[in-house]
C-alpha positions as CSV (number, residue, x, y, z in Angstrom):
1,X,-10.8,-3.3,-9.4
2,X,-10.1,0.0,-8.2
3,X,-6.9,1.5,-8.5
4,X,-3.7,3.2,-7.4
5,X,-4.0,5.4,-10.2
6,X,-7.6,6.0,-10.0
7,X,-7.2,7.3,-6.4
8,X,-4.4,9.7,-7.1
9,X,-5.8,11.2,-10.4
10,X,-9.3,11.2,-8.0
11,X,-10.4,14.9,-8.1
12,X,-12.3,14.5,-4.8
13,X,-9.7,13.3,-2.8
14,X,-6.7,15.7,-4.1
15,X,-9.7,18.7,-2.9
16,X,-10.2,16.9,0.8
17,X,-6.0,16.6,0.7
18,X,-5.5,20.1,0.4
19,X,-8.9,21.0,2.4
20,X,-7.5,18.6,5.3
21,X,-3.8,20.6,4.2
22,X,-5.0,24.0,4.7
23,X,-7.2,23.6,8.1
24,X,-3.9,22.3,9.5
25,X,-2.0,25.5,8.4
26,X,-4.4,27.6,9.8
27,X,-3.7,25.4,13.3
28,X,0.1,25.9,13.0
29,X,0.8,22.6,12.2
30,X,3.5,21.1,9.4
31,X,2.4,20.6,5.8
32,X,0.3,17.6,5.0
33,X,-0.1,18.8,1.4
34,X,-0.6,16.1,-1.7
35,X,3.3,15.9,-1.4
36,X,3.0,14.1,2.0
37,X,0.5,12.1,0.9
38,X,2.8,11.2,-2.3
39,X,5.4,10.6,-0.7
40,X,3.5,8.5,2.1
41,X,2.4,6.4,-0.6
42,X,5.2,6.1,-2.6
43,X,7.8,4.6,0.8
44,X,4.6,2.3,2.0
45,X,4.2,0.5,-1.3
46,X,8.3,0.2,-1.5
47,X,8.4,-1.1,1.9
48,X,6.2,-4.2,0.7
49,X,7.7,-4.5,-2.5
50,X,11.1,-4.7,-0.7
51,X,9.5,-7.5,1.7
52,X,8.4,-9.3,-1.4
53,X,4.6,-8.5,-1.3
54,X,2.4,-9.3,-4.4
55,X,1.9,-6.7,-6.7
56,X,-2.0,-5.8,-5.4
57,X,-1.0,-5.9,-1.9
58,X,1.7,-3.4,-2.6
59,X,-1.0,-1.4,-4.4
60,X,-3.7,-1.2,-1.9
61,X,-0.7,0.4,0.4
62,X,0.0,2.8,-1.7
63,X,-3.6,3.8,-1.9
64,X,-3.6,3.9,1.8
65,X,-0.8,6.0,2.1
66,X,-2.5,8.8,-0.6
67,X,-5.8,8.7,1.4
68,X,-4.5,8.3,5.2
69,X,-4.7,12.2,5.9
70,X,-8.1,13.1,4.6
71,X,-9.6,13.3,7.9
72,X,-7.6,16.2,8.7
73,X,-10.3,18.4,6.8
74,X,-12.6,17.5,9.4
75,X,-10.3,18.0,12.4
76,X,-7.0,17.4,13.5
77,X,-8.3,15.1,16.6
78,X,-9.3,11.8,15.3
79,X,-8.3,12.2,12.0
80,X,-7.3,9.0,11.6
81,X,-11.0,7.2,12.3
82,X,-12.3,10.2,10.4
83,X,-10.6,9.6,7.2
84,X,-11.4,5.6,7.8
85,X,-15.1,6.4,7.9
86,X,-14.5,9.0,4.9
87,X,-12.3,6.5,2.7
88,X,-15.1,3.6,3.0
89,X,-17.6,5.9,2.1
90,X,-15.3,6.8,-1.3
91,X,-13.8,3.0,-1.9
92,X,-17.3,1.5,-1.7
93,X,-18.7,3.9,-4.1
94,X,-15.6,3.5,-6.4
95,X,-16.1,-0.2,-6.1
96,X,-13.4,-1.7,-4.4
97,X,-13.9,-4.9,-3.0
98,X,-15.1,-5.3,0.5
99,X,-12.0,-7.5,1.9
100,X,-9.9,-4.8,-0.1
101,X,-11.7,-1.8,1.2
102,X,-11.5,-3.2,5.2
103,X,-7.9,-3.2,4.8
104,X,-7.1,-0.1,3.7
105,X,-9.8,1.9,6.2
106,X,-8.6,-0.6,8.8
107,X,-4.6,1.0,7.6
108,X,-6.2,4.9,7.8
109,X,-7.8,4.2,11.4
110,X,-4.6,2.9,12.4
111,X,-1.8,5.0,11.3
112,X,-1.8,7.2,14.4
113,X,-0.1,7.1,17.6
114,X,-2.8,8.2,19.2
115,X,-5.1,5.2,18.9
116,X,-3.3,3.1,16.2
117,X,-1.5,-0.1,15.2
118,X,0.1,-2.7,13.0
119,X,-3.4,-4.4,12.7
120,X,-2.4,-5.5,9.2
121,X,0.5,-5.7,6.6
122,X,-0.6,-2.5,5.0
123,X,-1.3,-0.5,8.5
124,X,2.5,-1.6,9.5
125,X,3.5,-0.2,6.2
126,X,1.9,3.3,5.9
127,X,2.9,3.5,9.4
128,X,6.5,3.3,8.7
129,X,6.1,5.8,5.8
130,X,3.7,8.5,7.2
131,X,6.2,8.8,10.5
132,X,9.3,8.8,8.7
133,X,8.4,11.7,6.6
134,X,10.4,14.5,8.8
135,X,12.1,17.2,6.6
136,X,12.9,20.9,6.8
137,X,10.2,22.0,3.4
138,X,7.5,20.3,6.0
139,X,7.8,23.2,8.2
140,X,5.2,26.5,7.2
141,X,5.8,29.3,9.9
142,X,7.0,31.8,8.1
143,X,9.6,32.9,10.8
144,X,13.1,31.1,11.1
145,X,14.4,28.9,13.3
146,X,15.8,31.1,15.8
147,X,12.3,33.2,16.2
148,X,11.0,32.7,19.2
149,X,8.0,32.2,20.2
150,X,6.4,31.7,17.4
151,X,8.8,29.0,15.5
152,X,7.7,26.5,18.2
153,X,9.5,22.8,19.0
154,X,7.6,20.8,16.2
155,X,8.8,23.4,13.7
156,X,12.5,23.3,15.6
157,X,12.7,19.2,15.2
158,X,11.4,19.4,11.3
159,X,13.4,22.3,10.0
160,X,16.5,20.3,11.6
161,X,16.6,17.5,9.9
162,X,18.4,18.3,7.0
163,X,17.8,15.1,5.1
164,X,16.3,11.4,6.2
165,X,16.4,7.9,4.8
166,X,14.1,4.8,5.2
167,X,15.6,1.2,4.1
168,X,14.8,-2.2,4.6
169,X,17.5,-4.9,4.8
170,X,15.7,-8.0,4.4
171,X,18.8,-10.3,5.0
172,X,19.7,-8.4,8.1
173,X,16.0,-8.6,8.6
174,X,16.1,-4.5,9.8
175,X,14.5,-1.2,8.6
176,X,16.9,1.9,9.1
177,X,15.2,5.5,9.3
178,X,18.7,7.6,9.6
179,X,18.3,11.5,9.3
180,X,20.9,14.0,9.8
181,X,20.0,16.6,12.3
182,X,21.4,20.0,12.6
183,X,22.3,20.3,16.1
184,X,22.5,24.1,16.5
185,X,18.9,24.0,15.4
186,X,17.5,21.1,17.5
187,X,19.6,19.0,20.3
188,X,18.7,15.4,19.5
189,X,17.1,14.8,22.6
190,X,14.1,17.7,21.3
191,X,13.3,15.0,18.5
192,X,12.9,12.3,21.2
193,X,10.5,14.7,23.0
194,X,8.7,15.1,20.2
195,X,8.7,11.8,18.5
196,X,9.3,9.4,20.8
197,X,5.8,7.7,20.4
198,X,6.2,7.6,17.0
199,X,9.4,6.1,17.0
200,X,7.8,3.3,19.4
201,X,5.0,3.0,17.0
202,X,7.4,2.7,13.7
203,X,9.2,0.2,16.2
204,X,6.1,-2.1,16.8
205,X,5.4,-2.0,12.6
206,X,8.8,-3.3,12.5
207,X,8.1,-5.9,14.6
208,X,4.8,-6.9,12.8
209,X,7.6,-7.5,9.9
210,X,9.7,-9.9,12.0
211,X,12.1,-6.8,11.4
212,X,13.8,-5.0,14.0
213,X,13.8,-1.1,13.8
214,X,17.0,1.0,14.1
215,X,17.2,5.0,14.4
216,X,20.4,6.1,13.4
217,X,20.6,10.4,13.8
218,X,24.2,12.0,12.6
219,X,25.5,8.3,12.1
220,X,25.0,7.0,15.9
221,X,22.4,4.5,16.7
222,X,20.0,5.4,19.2
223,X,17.3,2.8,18.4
């Protein structure tokens, strides 16, 4: 059985991380370092275990959320069935189980808004995690906020957010992302313009939960 810890200790995949990591920083996009990936793993496996999962399922998406970005060493565009075709490739070598390995590639080819969905418990999960990891040390240009041109809106509605929360109230049967946004930075309608399909996406993985999905930004409900 292949496992959480032998995908994040996996030299090969921390190199395509910070391969996929680096390409994007060279586009100008936000960081999508190992801490991303971490992080994405960490809130995707607590979402299940929250939801009362068993323990495996809550593993295999945690090793979703670790691998879901490789693809981005390949190119930005598709990443997402990139890193699915890339992440079979790896599993199956590793050993993983077929039915194990289609759900966690099925969760990588999914997780964007592009072209994804909450085919599956796990995809609904890294989903969740992967968009609601917005926060100020994501930003890289190395110009402040109020640098213009070059500190452009994707950069304004990250380094806003000062800090952000995910929770899941199973008796309420809701999960909360609430952030606090500094205003003077971004207006809150600059986050919807940026985010809004994610926010519809993180909505629709809510629903796959029976859950309904709030957005709560400086304590008002918008979602």
């Amino acid at each position: 059985m292949v496992t959480f810890e032998q995908i994040a200790k996996s030299e090969e995949i921390q190199t395509y991380i910070r391969h996929g990591n680096d390409l994007l920083g060279a586009m100008g996009y936000t960081e999508h370092s190992l801490i991303h990936a971490s992080r994405t793993s960490k809130r995707a496996g607590d979402i299940l275990e929250t939801l009362g999962y068993a323990p495996r399922e809550i593993e295999l998406a945690r090793i979703a959320g670790m691998m879901h970005d490789i693809g981005n060493m390949v190119n930005r565009q598709e990443h997402a069935q990139i890193g699915a075709v890339l992440a079979f490739n790896i599993l199956t070598r590793m050993g993983m189980a077929p039915d194990e390995t289609a759900t966690v590639v099925s969760a990588i080819g999914n997780h964007d808004e592009g072209a994804g969905g909450s085919v599956n418990d796990t995809a609904a999960a890294l989903i969740l995690a992967d968009k609601s990891d917005v926060r100020r040390s994501r930003v890289r240009n190395s110009n402040n906020a109020n640098a213009m041109p070059s500190f452009d809106i994707h950069d304004r509605v990250n380094y806003a957010v000062e800090d952000t929360t995910l929770s899941c109230d199973t008796e309420k049967k809701i999960i909360v992302l609430e952030m606090n946004i500094d205003t003077e930075i971004c207006a809150v309608m600059d986050y919807f313009e940026i985010f809004l399909g994610r926010m519809m996406m993180c909505r629709r993985a809510a629903d796959f939960f029976d859950m309904k999905f709030e957005l709560i930004i400086n304590r008002a409900r918008l979602i």
